[in-house]
N, CA, C and O of each residue as an XYZ file, in Angstrom:
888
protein
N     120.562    129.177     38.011
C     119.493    129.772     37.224
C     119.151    128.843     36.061
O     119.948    128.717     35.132
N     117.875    128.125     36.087
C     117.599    127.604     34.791
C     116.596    128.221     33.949
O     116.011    129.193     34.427
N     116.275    127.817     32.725
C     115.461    128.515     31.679
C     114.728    127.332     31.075
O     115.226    126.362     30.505
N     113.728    127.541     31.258
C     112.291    126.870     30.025
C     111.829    127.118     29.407
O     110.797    127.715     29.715
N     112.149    126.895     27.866
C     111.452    127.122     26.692
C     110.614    126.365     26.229
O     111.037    125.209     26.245
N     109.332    126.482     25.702
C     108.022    125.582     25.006
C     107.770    125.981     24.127
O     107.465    127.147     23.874
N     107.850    124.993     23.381
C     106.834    125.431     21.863
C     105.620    125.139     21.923
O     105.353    124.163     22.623
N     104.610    125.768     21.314
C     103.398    125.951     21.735
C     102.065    124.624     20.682
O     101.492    123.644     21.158
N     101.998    125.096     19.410
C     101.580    124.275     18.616
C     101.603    122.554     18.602
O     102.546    122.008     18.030
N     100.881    121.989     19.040
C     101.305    120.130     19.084
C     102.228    120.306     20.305
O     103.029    119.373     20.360
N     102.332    120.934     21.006
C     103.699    120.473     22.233
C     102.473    120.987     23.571
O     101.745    120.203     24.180
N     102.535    122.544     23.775
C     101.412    122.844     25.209
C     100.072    122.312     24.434
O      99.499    121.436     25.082
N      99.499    122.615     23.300
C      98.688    122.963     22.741
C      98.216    121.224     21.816
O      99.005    120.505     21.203
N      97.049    121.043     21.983
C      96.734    119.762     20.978
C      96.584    120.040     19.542
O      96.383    119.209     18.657
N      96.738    121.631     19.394
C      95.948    121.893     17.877
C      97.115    122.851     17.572
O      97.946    123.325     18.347
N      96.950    123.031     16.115
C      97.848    124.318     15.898
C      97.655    125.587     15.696
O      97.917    126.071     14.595
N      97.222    126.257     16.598
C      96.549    127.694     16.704
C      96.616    128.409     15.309
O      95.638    129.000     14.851
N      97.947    128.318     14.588
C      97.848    129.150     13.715
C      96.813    128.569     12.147
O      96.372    129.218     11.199
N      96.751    127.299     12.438
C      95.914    126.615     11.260
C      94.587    126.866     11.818
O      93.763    127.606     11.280
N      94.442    126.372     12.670
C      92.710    126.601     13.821
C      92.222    128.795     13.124
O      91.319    129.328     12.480
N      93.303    129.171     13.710
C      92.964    130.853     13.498
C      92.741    131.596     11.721
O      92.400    132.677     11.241
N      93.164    130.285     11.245
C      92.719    130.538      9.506
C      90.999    129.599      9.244
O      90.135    129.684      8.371
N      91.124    128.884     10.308
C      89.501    128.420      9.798
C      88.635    129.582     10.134
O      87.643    130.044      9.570
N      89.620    130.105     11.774
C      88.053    130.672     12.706
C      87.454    132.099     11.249
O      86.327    132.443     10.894
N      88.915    132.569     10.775
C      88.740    133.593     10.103
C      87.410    132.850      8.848
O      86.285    133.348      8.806
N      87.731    131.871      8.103
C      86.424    131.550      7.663
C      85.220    131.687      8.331
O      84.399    132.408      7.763
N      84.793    131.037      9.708
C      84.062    131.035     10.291
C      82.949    132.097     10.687
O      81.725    132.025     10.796
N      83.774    132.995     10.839
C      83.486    134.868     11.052
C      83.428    135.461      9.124
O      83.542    136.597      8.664
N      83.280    134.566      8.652
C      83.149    135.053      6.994
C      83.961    136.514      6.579
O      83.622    137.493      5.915
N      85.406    136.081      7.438
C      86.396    137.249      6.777
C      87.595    136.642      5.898
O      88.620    137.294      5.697
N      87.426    135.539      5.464
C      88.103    134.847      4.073
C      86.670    134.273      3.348
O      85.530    134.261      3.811
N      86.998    133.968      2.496
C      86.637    133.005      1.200
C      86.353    131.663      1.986
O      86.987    131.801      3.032
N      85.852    130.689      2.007
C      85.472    129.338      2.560
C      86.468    128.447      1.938
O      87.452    128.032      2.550
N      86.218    128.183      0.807
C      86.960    127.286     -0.309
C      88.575    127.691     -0.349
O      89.516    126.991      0.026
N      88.605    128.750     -0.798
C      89.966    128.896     -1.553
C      90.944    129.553      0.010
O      92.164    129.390     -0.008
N      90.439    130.095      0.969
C      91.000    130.484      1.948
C      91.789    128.747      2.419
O      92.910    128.239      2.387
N      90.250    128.309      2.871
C      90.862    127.044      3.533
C      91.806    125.851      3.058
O      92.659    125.269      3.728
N      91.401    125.612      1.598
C      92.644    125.133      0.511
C      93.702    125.276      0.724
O      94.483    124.351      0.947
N      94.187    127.299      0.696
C      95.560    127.439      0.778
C      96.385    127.419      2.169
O      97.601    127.341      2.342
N      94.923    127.551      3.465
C      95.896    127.591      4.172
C      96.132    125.655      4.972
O      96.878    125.390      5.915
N      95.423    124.851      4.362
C      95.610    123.625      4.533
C      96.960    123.265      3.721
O      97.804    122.504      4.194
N      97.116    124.013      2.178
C      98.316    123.585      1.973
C      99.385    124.384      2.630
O     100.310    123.573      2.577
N      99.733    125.145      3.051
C     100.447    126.152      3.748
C     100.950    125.040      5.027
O     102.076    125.028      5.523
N     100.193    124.440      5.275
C     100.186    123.905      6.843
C     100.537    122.127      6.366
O     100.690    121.191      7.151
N     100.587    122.087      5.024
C     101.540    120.462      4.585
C     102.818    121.524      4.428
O     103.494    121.447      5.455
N     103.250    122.271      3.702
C     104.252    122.894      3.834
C     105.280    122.668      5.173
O     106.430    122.239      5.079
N     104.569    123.072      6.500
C     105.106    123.255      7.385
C     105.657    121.809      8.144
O     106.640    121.448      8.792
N     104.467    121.267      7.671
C     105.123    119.520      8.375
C     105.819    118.974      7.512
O     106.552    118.101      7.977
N     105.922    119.200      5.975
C     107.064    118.563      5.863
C     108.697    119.437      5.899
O     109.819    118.991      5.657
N     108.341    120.555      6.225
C     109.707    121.577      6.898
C     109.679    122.329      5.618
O     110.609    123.106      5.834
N     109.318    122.577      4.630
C     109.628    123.564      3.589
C     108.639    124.743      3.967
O     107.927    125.020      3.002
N     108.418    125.414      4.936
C     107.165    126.235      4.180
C     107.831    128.131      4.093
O     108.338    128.808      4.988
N     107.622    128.379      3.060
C     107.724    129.570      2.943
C     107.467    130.566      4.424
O     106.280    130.888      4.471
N     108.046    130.966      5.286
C     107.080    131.640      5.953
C     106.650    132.621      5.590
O     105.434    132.736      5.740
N     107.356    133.723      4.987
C     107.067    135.220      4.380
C     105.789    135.077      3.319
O     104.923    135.924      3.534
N     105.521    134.227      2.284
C     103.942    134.157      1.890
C     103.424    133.309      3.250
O     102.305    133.678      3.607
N     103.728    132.761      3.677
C     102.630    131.971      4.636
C     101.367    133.558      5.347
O     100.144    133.695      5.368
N     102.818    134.639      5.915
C     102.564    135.017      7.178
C     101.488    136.191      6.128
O     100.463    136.598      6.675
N     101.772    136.643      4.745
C     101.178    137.622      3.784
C      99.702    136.862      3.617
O      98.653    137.505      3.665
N      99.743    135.374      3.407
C      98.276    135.205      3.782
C      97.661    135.031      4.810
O      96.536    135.511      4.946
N      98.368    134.168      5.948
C      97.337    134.232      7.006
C      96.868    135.881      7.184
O      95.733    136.243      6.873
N      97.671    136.616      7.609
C      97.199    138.203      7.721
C      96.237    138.587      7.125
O      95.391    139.308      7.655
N      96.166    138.132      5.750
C      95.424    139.036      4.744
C      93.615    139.048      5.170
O      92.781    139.834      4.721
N      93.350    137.767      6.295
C      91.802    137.836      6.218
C      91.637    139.006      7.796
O      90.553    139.157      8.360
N      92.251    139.334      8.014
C      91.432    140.262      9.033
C      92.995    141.844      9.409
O      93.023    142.674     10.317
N      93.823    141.656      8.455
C      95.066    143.092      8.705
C      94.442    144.209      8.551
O      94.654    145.102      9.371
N      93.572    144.411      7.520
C      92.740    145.612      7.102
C      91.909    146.331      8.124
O      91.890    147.503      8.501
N      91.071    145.015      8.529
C      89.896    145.343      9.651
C      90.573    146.387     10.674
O      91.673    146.802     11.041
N      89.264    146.527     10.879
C      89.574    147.742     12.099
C      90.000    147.439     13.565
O      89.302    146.738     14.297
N      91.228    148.022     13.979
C      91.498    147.685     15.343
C      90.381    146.996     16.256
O      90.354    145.770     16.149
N      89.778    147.364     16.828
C      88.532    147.064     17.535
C      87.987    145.538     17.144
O      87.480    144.762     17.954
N      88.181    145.300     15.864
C      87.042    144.161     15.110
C      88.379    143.157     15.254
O      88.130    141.992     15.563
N      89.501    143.458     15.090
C      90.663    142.351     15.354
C      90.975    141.883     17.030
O      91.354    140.793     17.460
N      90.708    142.951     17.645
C      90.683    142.373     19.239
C      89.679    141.771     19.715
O      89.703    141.061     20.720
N      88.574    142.046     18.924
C      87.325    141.222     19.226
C      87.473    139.813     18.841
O      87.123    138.856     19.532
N      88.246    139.744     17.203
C      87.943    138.534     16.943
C      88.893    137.216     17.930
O      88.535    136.079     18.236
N      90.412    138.082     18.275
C      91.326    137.652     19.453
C      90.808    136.936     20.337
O      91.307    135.860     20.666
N      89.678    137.439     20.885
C      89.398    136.969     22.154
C      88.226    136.121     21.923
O      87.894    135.413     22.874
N      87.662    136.064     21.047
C      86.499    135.252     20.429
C      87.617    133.860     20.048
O      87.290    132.863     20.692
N      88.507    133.698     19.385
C      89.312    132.654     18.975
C      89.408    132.393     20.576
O      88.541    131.635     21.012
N      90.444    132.972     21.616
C      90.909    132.311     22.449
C      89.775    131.469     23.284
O      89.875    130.287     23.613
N      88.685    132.338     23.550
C      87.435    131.559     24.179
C      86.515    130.773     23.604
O      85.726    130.095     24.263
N      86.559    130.817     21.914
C      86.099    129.583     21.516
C      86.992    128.425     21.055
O      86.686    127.233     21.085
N      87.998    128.891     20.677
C      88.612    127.633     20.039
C      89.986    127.277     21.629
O      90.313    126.282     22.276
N      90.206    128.099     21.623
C      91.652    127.637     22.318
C      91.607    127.354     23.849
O      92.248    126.386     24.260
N      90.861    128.166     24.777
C      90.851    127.564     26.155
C      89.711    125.823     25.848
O      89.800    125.065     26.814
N      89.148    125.494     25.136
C      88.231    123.823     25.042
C      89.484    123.551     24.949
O      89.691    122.942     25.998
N      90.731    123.613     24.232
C      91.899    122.721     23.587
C      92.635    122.632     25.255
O      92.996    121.517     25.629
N      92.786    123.579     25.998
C      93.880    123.211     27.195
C      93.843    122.068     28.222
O      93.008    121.995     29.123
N      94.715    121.285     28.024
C      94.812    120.724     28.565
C      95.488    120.606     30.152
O      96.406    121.387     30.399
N      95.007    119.544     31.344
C      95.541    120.241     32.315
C      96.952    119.742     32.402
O      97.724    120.452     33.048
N      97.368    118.772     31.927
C      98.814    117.899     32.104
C      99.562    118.893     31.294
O     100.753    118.733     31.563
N      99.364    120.162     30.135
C     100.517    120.756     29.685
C     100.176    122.042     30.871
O     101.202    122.630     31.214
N      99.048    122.483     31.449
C      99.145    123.783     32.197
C     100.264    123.600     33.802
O     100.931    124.448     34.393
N     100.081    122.319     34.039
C     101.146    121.234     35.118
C     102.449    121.371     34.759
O     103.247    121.862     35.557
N     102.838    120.954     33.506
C     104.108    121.122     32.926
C     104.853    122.454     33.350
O     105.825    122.598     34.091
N     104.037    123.461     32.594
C     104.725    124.913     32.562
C     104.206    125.551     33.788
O     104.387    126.768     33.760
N     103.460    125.008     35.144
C     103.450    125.903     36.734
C     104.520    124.921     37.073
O     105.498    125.516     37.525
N     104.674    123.701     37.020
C     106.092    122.642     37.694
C     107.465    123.575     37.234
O     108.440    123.650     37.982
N     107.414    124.272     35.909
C     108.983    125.189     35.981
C     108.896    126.232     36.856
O     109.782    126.565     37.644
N     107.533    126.891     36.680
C     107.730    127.991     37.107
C     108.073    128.116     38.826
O     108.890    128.831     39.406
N     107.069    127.087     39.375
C     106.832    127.181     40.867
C     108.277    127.095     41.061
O     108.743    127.824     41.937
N     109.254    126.169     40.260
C     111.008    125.823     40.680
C     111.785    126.897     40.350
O     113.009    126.795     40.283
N     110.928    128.394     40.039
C     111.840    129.780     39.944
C     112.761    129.744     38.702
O     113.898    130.213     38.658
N     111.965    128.989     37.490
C     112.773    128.888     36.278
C     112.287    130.249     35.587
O     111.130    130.633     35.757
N     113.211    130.978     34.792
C     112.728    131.672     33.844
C     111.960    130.707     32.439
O     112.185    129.677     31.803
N     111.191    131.551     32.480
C     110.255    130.538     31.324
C     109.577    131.589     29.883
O     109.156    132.733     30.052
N     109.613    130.862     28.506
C     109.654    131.560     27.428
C     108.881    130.230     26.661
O     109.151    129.029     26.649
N     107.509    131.243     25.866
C     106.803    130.251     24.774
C     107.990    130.763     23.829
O     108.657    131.718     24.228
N     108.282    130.176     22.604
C     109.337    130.243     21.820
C     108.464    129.538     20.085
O     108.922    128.593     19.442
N     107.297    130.268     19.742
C     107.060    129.340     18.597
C     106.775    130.499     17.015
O     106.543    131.706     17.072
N     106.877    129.760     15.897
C     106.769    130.176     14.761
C     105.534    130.792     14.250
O     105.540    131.387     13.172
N     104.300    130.661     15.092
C     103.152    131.481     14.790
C     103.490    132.926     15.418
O     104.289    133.374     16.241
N     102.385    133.454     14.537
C     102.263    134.855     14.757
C     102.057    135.545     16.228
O     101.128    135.237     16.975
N     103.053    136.522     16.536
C     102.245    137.436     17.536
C     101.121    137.313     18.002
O     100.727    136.719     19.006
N     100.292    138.244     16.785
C      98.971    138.426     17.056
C      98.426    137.127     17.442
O      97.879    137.268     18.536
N      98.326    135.810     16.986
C      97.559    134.989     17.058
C      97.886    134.127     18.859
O      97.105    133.727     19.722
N      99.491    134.153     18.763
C      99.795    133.568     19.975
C      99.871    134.308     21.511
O      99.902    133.717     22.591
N      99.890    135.576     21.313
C     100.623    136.518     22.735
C      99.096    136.039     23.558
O      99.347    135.148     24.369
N      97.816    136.361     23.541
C      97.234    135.947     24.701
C      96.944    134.430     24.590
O      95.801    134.362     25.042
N      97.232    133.464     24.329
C      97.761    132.032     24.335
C      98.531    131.540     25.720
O      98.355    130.818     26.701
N      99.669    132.579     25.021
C     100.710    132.367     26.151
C     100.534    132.948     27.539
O     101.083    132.509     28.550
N      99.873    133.775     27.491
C      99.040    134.671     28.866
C      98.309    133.468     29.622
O      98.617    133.243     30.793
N      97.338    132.682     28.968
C      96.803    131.652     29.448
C      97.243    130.547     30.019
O      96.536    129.826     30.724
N      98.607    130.311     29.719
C      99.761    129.613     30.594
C     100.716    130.657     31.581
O     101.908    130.455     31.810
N     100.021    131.669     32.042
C     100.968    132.718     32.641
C     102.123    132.534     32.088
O     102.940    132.065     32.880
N     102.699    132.802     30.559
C     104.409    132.806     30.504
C     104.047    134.277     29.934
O     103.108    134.485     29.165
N     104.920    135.256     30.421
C     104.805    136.537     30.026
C     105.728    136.695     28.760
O     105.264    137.252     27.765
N     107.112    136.188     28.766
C     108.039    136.148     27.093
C     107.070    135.462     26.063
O     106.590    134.374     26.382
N     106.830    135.879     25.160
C     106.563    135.346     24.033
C     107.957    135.760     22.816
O     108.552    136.796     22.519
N     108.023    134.368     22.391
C     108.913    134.910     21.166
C     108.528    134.218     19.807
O     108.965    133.160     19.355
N     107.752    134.939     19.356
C     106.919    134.217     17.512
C     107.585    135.344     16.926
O     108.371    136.215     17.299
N     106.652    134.832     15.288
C     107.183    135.464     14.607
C     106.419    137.045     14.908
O     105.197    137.150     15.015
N     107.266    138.090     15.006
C     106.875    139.419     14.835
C     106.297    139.746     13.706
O     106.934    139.405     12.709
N     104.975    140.476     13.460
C     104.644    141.051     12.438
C     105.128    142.598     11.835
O     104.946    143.336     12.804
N     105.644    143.419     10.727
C     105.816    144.362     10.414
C     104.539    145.271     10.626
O     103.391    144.941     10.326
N     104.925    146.463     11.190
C     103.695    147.627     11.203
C     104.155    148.925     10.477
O     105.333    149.276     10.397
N     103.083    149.604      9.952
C     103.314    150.451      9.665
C     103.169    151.940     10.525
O     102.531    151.898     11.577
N     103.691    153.106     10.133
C     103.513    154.538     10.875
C     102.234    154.292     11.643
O     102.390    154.439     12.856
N     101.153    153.997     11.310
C     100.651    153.759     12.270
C      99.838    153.116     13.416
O      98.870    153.295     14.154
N     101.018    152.096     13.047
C     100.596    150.547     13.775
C      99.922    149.623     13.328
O      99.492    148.835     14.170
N      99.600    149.385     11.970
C      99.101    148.665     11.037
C      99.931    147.426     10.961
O     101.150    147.440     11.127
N      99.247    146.378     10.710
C     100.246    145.535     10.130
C      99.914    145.364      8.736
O      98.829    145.516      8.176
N     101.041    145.021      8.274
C     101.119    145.800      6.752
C     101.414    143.914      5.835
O     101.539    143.900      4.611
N     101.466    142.779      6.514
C     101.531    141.752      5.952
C     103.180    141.040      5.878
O     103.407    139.887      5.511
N     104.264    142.086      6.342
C     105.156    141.420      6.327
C     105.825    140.817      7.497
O     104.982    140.358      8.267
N     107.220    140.629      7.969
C     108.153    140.222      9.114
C     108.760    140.774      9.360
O     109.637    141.111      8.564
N     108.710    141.330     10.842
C     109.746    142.493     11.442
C     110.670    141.598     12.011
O     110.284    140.994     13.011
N     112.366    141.272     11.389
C     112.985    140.603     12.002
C     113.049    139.201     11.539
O     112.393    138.694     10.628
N     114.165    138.503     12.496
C     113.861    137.312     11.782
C     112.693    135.948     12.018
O     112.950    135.623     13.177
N     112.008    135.372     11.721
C     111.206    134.737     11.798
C     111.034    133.269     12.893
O     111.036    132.138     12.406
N     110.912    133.475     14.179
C     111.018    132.112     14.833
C     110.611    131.151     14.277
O     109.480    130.746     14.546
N     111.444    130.468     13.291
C     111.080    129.369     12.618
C     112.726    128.350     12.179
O     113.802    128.689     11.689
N     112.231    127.180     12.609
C     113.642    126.385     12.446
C     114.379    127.064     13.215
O     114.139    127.479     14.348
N     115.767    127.229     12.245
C     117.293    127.522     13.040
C     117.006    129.524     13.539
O     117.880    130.261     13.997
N     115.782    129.847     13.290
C     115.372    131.054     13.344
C     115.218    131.102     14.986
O     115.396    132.112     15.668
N     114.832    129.742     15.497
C     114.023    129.932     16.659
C     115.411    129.989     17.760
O     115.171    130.307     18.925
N     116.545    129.742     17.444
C     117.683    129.784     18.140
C     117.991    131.217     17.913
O     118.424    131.875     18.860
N     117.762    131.920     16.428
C     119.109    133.139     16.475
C     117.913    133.938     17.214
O     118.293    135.017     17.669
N     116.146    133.552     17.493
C     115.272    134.608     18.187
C     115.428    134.657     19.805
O     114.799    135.564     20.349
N     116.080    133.918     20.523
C     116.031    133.287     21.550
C     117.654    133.788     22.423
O     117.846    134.362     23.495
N     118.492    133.310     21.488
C     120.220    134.261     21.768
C     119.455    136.233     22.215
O     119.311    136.898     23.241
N     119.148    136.446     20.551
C     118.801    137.849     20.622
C     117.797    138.019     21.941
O     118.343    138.966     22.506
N     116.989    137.765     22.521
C     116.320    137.791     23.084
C     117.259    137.810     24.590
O     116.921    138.501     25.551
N     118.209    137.118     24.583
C     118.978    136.783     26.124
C     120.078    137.853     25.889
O     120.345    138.709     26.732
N     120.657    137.754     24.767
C     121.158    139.290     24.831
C     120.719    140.685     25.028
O     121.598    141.530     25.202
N     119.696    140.980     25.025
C     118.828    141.784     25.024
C     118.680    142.093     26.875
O     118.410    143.198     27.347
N     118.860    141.188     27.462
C     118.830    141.088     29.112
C     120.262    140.633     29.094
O     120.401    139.439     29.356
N     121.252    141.246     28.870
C     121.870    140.691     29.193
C     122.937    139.620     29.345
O     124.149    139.828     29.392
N     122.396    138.585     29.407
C     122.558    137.054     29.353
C     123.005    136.238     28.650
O     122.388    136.462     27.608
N     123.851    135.175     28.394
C     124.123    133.673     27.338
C     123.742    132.735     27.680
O     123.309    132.750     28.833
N     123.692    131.759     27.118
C     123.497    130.551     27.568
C     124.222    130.132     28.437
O     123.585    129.255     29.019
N     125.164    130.239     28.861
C     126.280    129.555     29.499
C     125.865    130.324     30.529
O     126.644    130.061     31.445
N     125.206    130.999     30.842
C     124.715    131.745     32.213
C     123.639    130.675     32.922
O     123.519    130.993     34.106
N     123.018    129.793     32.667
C     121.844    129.052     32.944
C     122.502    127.392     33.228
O     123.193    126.802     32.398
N     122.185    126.943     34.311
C     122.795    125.491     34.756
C     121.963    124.651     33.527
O     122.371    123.840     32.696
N     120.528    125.248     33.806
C     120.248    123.802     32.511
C     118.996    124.987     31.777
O     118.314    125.865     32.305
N     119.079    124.641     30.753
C     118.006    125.056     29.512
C     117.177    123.803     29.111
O     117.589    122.799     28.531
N     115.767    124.115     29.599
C     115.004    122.695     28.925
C     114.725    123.769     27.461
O     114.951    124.898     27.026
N     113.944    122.210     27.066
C     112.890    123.039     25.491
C     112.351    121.689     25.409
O     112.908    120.594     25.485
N     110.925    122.083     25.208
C     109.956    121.042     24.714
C     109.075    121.461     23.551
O     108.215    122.337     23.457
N     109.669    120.344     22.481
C     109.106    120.355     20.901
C     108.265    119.233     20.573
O     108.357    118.217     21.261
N     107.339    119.297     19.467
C     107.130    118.142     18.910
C     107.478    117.678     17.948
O     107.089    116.602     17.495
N     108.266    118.406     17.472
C     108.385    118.813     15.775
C     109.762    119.052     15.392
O     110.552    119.751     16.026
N     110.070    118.251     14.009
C     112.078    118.230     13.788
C     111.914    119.327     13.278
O     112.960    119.506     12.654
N     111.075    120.470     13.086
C     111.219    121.757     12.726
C     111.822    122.488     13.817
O     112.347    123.588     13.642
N     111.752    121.795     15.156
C     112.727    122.332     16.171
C     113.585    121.889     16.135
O     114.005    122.017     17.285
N     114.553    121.182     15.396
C     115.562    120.429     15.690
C     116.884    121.292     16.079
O     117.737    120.787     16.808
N     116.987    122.263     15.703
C     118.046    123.232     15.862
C     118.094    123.875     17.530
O     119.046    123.988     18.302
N     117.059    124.123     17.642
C     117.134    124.562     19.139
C     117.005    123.302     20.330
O     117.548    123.293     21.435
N     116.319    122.500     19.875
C     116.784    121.250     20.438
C     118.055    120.319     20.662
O     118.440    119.404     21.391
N     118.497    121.152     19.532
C     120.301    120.281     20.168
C     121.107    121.386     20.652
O     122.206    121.220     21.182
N     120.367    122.909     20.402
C     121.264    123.998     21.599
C     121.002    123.883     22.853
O     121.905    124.278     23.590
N     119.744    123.331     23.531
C     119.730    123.506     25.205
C     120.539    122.054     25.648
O     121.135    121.123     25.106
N     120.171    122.480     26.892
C     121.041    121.154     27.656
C     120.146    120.253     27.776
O     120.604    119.110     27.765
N     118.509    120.385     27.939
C     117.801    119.307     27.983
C     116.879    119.173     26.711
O     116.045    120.060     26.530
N     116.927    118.613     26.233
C     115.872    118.888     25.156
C     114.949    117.902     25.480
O     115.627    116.937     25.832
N     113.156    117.471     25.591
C     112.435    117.353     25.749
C     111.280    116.812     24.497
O     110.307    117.552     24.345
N     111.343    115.861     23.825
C     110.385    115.452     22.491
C     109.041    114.995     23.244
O     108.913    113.983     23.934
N     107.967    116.068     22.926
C     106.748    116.240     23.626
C     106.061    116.157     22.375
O     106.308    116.631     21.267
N     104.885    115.241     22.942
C     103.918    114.605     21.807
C     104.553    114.449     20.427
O     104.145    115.002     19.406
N     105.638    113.602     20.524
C     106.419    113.957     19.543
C     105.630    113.528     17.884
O     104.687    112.753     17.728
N     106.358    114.296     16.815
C     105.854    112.954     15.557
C     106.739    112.137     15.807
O     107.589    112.179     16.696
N     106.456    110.941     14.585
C     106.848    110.001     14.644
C     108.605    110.243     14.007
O     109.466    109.397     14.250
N     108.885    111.401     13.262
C     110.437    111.475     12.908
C     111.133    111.951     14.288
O     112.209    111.411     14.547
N     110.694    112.788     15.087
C     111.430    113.801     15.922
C     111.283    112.476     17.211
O     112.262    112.525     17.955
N     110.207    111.262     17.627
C     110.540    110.545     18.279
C     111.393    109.306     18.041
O     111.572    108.531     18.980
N     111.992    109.042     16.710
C     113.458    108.374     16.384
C     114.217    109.082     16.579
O     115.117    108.404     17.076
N     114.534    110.071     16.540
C     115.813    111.385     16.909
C     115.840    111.112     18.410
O     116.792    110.739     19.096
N     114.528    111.392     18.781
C     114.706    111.351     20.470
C     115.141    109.924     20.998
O     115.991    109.762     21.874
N     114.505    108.986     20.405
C     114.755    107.390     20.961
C     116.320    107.365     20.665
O     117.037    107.296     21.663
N     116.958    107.414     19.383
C     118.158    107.385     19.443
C     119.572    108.209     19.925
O     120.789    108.029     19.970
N     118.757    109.029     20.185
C     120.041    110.266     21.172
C     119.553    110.215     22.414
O     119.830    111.185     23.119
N     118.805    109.230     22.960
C     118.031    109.420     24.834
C     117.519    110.119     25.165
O     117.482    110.272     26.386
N     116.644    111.176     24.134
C     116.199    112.555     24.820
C     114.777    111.732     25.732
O     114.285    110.628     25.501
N     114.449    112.601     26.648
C     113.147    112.490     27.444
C     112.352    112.547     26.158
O     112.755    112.959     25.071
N     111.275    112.116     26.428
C     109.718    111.408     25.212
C     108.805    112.033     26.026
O     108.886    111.489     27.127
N     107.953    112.926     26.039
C     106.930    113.013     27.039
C     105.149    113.201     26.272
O     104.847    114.187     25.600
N     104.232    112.111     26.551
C     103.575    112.497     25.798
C     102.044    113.466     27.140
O     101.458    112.927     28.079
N     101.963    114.259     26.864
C     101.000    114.986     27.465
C      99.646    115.378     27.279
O      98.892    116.064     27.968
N      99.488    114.716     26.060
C      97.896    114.250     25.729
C      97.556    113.128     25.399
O      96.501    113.188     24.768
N      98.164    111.478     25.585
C      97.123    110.596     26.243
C      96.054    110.187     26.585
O      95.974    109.171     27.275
């Protein structure tokens, strides 16, 4: 039995959905232009250089469309995925993740954006697990701006991923091989838990890590 995990942002994906889904919210004039896009450009240096808060990150991205009305947030869902995110797919990462599947791997997107923003993402690569960060709801299904749980982020994305196999069941040591494909030393933690780890479109820090420990290099947008 093997298992495939992907991170989604810079690894399946050329863009980073969750920075892309703070413009679109400008776009649809449900933030501020200026000061929306400011903070969430700095929010998103935060993240590449590995410090970023997630708990304010996740209180602002939310804040331009949590309020809105059910209806006007599934609309805008599917308006993001068909304007911004199916132009971004590429066919060499949709190859990647049918090559596990067709080989009867269990397979899991595993990334630090939001639920809301990523679950039909991952639909679009048929992987049915999604594991991001969960949003908090309230009584009655609101999301209320905070984190239910702990946050797939960094060494987060390992303790979300255990919980997740415990949850069925399962350990690691149940699986002959565990890939994971990252781009980012913000994965570095779950990258040295599987057996294969995979530096996909890597940066330039996480492909010295990879050059010097032999990991596979794979670049998939070329």
């Amino acid at each position: 039995m093997n298992l495939a995990l992907f991170d989604l942002d810079g690894t399946l994906l050329p863009i980073d959905s969750d920075h892309a889904f703070g413009e679109f919210m400008v776009s649809l004039g449900w933030a501020d232009g200026e000061a929306f896009r400011r903070a969430n450009d700095e929010f998103y240096a935060q993240y590449q250089a590995e410090r970023l808060d997630v708990a304010a990150y996740i209180r602002f991205a939310t804040s331009a469309w949590r309020d809105r009305p059910a209806p006007e947030q599934a609309t805008a869902s599917r308006r993001f995925v068909d304007e911004i995110v199916r132009p971004a797919l590429r066919d060499s990462a949709m190859a990647l993740v049918q090559r596990h599947a067709q080989a009867g791997e269990r397979l899991a997107v595993v990334t630090a954006t939001n639920e809301f923003v990523t679950r039909p993402i991952a639909a679009l690569f048929g992987v049915d697990t999604l594991i991001a960060t969960e949003l908090a709801r309230d009584a009655q299904g609101r999301v209320t701006g905070d984190i239910a749980g702990v946050p797939s982020y960094r060494d987060g994305k390992v303790v979300r991923v255990q919980q997740w196999l415990q949850a069925q069941g399962l350990q690691w040591r149940d699986f002959e091989r565990i890939s994971f494909y990252s781009d980012s030393t913000n994965d570095l933690a779950l990258l040295e838990q599987v057996s294969h780890p995979v530096a996909t479109n890597p940066s330039p820090a996480l492909e010295r890590i990879a050059a010097a420990r032999g990991w596979p290099i794979l670049k998939l947008f070329e």
